[in-house]
C-alpha positions in Angstrom: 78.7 66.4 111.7 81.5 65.3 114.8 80.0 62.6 117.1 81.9 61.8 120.7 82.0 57.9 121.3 82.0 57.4 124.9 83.2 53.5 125.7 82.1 52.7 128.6 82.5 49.2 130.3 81.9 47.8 133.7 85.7 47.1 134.8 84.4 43.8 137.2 83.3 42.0 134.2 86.6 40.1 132.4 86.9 40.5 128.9 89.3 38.8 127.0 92.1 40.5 124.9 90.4 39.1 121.8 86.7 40.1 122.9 87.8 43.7 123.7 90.6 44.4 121.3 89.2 47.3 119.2 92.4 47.6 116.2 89.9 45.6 113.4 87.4 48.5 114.5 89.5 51.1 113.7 91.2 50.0 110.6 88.1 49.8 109.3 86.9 53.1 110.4 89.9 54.6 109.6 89.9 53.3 106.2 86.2 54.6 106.1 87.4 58.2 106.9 85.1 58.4 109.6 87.0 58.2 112.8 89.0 61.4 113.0 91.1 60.9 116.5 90.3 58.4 119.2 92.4 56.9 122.6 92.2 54.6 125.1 92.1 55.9 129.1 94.4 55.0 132.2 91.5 53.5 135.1 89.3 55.6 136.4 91.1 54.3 139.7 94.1 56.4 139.0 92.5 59.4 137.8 91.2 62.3 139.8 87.6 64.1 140.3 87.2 67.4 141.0 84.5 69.4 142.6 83.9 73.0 143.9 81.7 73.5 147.0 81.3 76.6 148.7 84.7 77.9 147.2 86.7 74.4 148.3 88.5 72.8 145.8 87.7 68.5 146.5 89.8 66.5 144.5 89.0 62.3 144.8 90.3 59.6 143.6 88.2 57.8 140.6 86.1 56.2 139.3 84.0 59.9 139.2 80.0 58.7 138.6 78.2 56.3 140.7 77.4 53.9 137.7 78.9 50.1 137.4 80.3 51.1 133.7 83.2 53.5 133.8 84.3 55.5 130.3 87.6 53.9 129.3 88.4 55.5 126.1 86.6 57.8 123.3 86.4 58.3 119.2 85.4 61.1 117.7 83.6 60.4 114.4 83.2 62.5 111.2 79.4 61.4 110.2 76.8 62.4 107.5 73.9 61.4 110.1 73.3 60.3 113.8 72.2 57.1 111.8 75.6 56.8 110.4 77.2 57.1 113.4 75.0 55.0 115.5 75.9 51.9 112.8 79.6 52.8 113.5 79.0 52.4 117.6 77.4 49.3 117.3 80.2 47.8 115.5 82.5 48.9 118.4 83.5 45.7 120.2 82.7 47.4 123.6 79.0 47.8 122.7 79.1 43.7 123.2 79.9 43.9 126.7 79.3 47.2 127.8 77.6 50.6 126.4 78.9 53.1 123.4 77.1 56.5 124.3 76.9 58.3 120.9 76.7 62.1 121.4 76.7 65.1 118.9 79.4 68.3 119.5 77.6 71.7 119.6 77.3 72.8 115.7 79.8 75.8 116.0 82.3 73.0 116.9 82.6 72.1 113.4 83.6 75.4 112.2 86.2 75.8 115.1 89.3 74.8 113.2 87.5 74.1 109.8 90.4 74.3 107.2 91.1 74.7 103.5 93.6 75.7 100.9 94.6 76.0 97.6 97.7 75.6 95.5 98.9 77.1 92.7 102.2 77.1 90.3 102.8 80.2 89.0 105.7 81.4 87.0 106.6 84.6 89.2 109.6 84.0 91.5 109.4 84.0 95.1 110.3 87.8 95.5 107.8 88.8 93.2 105.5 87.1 95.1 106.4 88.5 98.4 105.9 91.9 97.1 102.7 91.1 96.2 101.0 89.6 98.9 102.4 91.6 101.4 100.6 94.8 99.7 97.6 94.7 100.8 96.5 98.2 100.1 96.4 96.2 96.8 93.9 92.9 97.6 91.2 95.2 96.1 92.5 95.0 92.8 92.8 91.4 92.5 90.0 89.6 95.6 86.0 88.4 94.7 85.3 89.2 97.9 87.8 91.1 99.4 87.1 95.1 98.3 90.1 97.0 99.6 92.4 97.1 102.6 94.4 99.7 105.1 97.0 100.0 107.0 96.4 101.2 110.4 99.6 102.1 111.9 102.7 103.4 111.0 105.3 101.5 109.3 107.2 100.1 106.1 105.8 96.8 104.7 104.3 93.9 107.0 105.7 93.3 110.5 104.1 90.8 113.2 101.8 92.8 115.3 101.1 95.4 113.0 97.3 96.0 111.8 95.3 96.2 108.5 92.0 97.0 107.9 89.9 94.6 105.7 86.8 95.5 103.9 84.6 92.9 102.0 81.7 92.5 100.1 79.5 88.8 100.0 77.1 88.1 97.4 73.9 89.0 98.9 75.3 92.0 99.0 76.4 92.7 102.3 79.6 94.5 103.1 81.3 94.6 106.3 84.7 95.5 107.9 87.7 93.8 109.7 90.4 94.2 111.4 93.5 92.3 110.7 96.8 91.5 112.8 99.9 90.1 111.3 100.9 87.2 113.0 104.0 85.6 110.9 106.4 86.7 108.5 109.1 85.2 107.1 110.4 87.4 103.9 110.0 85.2 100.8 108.7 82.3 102.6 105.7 83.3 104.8 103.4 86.0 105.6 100.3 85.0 108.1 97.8 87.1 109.3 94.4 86.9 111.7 90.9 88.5 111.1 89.7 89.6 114.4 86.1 89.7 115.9 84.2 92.4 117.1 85.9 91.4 121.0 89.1 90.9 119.6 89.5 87.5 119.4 91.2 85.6 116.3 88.2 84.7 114.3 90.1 83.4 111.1 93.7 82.5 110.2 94.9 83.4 106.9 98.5 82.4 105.1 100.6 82.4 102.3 103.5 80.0 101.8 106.0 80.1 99.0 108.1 77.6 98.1 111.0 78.1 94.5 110.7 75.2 92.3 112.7 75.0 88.9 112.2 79.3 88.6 109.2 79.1 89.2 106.6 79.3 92.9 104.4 77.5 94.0 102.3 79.0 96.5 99.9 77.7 99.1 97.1 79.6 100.4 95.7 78.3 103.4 92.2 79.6 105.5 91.6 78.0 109.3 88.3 79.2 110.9 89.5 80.0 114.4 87.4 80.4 117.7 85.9 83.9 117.0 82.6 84.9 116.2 81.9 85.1 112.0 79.0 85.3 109.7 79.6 81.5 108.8 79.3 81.0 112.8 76.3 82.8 113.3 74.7 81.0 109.7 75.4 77.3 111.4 73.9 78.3 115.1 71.2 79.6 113.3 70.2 76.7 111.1 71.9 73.6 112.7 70.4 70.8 110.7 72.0 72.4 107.5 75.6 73.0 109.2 77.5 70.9 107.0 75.9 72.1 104.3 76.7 75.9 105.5 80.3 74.8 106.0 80.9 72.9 102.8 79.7 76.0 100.8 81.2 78.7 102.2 85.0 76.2 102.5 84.3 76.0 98.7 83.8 79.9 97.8 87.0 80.5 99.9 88.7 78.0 97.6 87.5 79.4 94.6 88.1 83.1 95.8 91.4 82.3 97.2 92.5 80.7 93.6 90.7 83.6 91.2 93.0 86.3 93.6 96.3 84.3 93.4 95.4 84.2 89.7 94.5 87.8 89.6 97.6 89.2 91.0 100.4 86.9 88.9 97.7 87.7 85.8 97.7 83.6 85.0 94.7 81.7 83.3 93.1 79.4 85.5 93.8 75.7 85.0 
């Protein structure tokens, strides 16, 4: 799960450059793979709070909370447990002098931009390719999971904006239908596309890339869970305390679908 590391530190207490400096802490958690993005802050004194009453807009000048510590900077961490992550904080040089809050993200925040891909050599050439994926009256023939698709407007092969209908069936045996917008293409290089939700909004991001190499393509097929509502969402509100689990799963049936279909379509044996 994602963790937010608040610093917080109580600017009238000095603390020397040596006491404070954090650069051993994040090699190491950087080197540990568990600190995904982190920064420093300006002082609160230059920043700005802002507050709504009675349909004014007040904007003050910092610090914002009535507290002695102040947040000067945040981490976010990539942890298997609130244990994990708590041993991380509390190697954190500010928790010496002043207080790392340790806070979870919402569950759905890990699926929000969770990514995977797959690669795969194959010996068709890049036009063959394009043909291929951009039929997708055709993903029935070759997709686990994916049982057919439509176009739903007029036209002659893929153009952004145009729409496809998307109809799949999961192992448990449900089925279910989406509709899909074309958001890139880029003959013989690139063809994107988004799954939409039930309110429209992107709910996944699909590609394919091709790059020529010595006559024959490489291809990379790439999924990004965007901020729409999807089963997998749904699965991980639903049953929180198993999210990376849910996530891990489903990222790894996408990978394996996603490689049986590129196979299926270029008819190659699997590696």
């Amino acid at each position: 799960m994602k963790y937010l590391l608040l610093i917080c530190a109580d600017p009238s207490i000095e603390v020397s450059a040596e006491e404070g400096g954090a650069a051993e802490w994040v090699e190491e958690m950087d080197r540990r793979r568990v600190r995904l993005e982190g920064h420093a802050l300006r002082p609160a004194s230059e920043g700005r709070s802002v507050r709504v009453r009675d349909g004014r807009v007040l904007v003050g000048d910092g610090p914002f909370v009535e507290t002695k510590e102040q947040v000067g900077g945040f981490d976010i961490l990539e942890c298997a447990s609130l244990e994990e992550a708590v041993e991380v904080a509390a190697k954190h040089p500010a928790a010496r002098f002043g207080t790392v809050e340790v806070r979870a993200f919402q569950a759905d925040y890990a699926v929000t931009g969770a990514t995977t891909e797959v690669v795969v050599r194959v010996d068709n050439s890049p036009e063959e390719m394009w043909e291929l994926i951009t039929d997708v009256s055709r993903i029935g023939e070759w997709s686990p999971e994916c049982t057919g698709a439509t176009w739903l407007d007029d036209g002659d092969g893929p153009a952004i904006g145009r729409r496809f209908e998307g109809r799949n069936r999961f192992p448990n045996g449900q089925t279910t239908s989406v509709t899909c917008e074309v958001t890139e293409v880029e003959p013989g290089r690139r063809f994107a596309w988004a799954a939409l939700d039930g309110e429209g909004w992107r709910a996944s991001l699909w590609s394919y890339d091709l790059t020529p190499d010595s006559g024959q393509t490489i291809i990379k097929h790439t999924f990004v869970h965007a901020y729409g509502n999807t089963g997998l969402r749904q699965a991980i509100l639903n049953n929180p305390g198993d999210a990376s689990a849910i996530l891990e799963e489903r990222l790894a049936r996408l990978r394996a679908n996603m490689t049986k279909t590129i196979r299926a379509m270029t008819k190659t044996e699997g590696d």
